[in-house]
N, C-alpha and C positions, 0 to 999 in steps of 0.2 A: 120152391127151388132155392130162391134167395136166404132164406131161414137154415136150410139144408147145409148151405156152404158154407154160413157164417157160423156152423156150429163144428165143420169138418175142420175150419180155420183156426176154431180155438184150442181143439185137440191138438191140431199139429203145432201149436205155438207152444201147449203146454209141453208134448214132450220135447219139444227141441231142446225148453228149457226148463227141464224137469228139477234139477238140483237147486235153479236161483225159484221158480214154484215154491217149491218146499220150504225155501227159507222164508218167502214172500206169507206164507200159509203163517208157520210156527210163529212168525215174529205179530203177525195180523193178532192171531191168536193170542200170546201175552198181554199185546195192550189192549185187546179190547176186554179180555180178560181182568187186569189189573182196572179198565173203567169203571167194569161193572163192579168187581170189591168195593171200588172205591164210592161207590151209589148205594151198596149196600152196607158197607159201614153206616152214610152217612144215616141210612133210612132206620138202622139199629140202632144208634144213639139217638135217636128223634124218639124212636117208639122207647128206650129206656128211660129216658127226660118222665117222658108222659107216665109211666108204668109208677118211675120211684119216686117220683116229685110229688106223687098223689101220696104217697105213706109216707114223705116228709114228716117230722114232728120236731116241734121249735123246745128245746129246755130250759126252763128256768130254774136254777141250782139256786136252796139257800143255805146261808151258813152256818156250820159245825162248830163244837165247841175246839177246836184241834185247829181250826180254819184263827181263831182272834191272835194265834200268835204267829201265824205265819200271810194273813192278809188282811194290807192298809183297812180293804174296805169291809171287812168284819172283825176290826177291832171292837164292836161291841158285843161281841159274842156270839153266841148260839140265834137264829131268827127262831122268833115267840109266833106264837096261835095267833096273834092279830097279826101280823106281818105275813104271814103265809095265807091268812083271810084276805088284807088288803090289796095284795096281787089276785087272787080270788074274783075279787070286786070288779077290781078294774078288767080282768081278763072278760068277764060277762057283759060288759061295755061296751067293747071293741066288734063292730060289726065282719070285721077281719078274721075271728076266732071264730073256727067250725066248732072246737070241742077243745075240751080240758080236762086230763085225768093226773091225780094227784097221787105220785110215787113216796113214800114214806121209807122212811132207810131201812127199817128189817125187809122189804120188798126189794129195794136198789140193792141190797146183799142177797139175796137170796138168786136174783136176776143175774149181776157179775158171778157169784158162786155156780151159778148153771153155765153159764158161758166160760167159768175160766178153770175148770175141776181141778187143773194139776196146778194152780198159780200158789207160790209158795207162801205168797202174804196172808192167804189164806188162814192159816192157825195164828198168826200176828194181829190181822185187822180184824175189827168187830164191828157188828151192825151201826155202831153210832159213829161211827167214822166215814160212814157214806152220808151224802149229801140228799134231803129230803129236795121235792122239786115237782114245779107243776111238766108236764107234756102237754103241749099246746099243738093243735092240727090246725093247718091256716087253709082259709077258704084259696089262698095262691100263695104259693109257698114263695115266689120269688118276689113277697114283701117283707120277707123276715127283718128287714133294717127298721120297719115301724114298731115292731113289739121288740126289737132290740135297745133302741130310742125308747120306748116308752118306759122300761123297768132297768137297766143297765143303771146302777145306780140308788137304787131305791134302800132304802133301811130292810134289812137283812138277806138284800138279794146278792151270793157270792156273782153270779157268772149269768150270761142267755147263750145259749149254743144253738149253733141252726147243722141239722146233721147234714144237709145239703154242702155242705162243704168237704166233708166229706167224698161225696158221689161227684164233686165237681172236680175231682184230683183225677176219679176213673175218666170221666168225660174225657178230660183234657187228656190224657192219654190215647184213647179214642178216636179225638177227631187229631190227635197228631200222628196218627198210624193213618187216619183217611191223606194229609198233605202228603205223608210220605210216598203213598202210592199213587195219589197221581199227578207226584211228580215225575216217577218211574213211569206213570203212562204215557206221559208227555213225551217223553225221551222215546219210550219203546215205539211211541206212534209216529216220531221224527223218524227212527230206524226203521221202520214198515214204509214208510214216504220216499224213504230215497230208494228202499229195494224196491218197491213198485217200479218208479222211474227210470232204474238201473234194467229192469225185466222186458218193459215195454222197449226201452232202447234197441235193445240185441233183439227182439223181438221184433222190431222194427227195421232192423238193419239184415238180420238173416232173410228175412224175406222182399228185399225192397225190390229184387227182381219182380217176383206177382206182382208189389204194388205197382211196378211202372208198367204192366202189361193192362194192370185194371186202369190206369190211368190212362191207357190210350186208347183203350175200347169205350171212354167215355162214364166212367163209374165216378161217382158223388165221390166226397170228402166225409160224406157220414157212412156211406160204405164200405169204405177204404179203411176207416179208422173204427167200424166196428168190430170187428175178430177180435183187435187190441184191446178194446177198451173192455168185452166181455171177457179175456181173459182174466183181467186184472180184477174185475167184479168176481168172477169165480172165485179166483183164487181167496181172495178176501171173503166170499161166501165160506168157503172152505174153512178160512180162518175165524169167523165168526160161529159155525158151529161146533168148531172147538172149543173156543172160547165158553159158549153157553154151554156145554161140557162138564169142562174145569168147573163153573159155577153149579151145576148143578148136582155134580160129583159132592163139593163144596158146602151146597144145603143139607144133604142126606149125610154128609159124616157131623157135620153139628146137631142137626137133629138125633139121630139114632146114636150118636158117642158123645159127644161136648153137652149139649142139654144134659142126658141124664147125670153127668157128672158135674155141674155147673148150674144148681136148680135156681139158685139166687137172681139169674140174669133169666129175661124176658125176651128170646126172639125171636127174629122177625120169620113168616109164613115161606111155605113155596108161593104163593103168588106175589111178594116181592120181586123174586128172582125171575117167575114168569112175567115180569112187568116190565123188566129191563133186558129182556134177552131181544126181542124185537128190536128197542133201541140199538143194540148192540149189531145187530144185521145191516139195518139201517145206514149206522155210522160207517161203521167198516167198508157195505158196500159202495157208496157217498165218497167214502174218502179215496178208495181207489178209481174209482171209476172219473173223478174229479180230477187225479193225479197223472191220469193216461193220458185223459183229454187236451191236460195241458203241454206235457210231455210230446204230443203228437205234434201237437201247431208248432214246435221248436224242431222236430227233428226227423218227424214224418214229409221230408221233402224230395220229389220225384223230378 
């Protein structure tokens, strides 16, 4: 009977306030919405770290005949068969180096020429003006400053390149779209916090007739404030399966449209997003149900 009433209680509280609901719903909805992006970015740059930091490959560039007049550090010219052995040597030393494959300039042309078909230097520059070079794969790619240190410098080494630098411009991209969003969470979860509060109140006040009748038939404070405090979980239930929604809406247009056209990127599964959709229930409901309760001690008075 008691379970009965408190469920008749939360109907008639929703429609009373059915327009400030809705907003309470929609707004619950975006932030916890924008949380979970904001989880799931972070968990898709974690798994793309791991994905392309493993095909990392460190370069060591040596010098051209073309390079002595235009760099300090190949003013002796072209790097010789023992110079490109001696890095050779040393690279099979380093307990750091997984593998070493040695690119030759008809190969470095032939490689840019595959990747750059319409580039007009093309009929101007010729194989010997690319840069011969070992590719180096590091047992952890984020030691590249030790095989940068160790040959940066050397007799006929032009340059060391770590392509990581590179993917470290997407990152950083990446995780400043993860702050952006939840800062927006932040905010949109302050606006869910005051409409709760806002909802409960008139919800508390349209009816404070019942509550002074149940208060003098001798009803608890946990009875009294329950109808309240379950609508505000509803409603936020409500808005948390929106939320997981939008997100899941969100995995299947990446997967089935973004993936196929974006094969380069690595990501992440539907059970990421099934990973965080509970949190997301969770919170939302937490949060409003946390928000009534205190709501109530301030202004549920008979």
């Amino acid at each position: 009977m008691r379970a009965q009433f408190v469920l008749s209680e939360i109907g008639v509280g929703l429609r009373r306030n059915l327009t400030m609901t809705i907003a309470v719903v929609v707004s619950v909805a975006l932030s916890l919405a924008l949380a979970g992006a904001s989880l799931l970015v972070r968990d898709q740059v974690n798994s793309m770290k791991g994905y392309w930091y493993d095909k990392v490959e460190v370069s060591i560039y040596f010098c051209t005949k073309s390079d002595a007049k235009t760099s300090a550090q190949c003013s002796a010219g072209a790097a010789t068969d023992q110079q490109i052995q001696d890095v050779k040597t040393l690279l099979d030393k380093m307990p750091l180096v997984q593998s070493s494959t040695f690119e030759s300039s008809a190969e470095a042309y032939k490689r840019w020429k595959d990747t750059n078909p319409d580039n007009p230097l093309l009929a101007a520059v010729g194989a010997e003006a690319m840069p011969q070079s070992w590719r180096v794969k590091l047992n952890d790619p984020e030691k590249y400053d030790v095989v940068q240190s160790a040959f940066a410098g050397k007799p006929g080494v032009k340059s060391v390149e770590d392509q990581r630098k590179i993917l470290d411009n997407l990152f950083g991209l990446l995780n400043g779209l993860q702050a952006a969003a939840f800062v927006i969470m932040v905010l949109m979860l302050f606006v869910a916090l005051l409409l709760i509060v806002n909802t409960v109140r008139v919800s508390a006040f349209s009816r404070r007739r019942e509550t002074g009748i149940m208060r003098l038939v001798g009803a608890s404070n946990f009875y009294v404030q329950m109808p309240f405090i379950a609508e505000a979980a509803f409603a936020a239930l409500l808005g948390a399966m929106l939320a997981s929604g939008l997100l899941l809406a969100g995995h299947f247009f990446v997967q089935n449209f973004l993936a196929q056209r974006v094969q380069f990127i690595h990501f992440i599964g539907l059970s990421s997003v099934l990973t965080v959709i509970p949190l997301l229930i969770v919170i939302g409901m937490g949060m409003a149900g946390i928000a009534a309760f205190i709501t109530l001690r301030k202004y549920l008075k008979v």
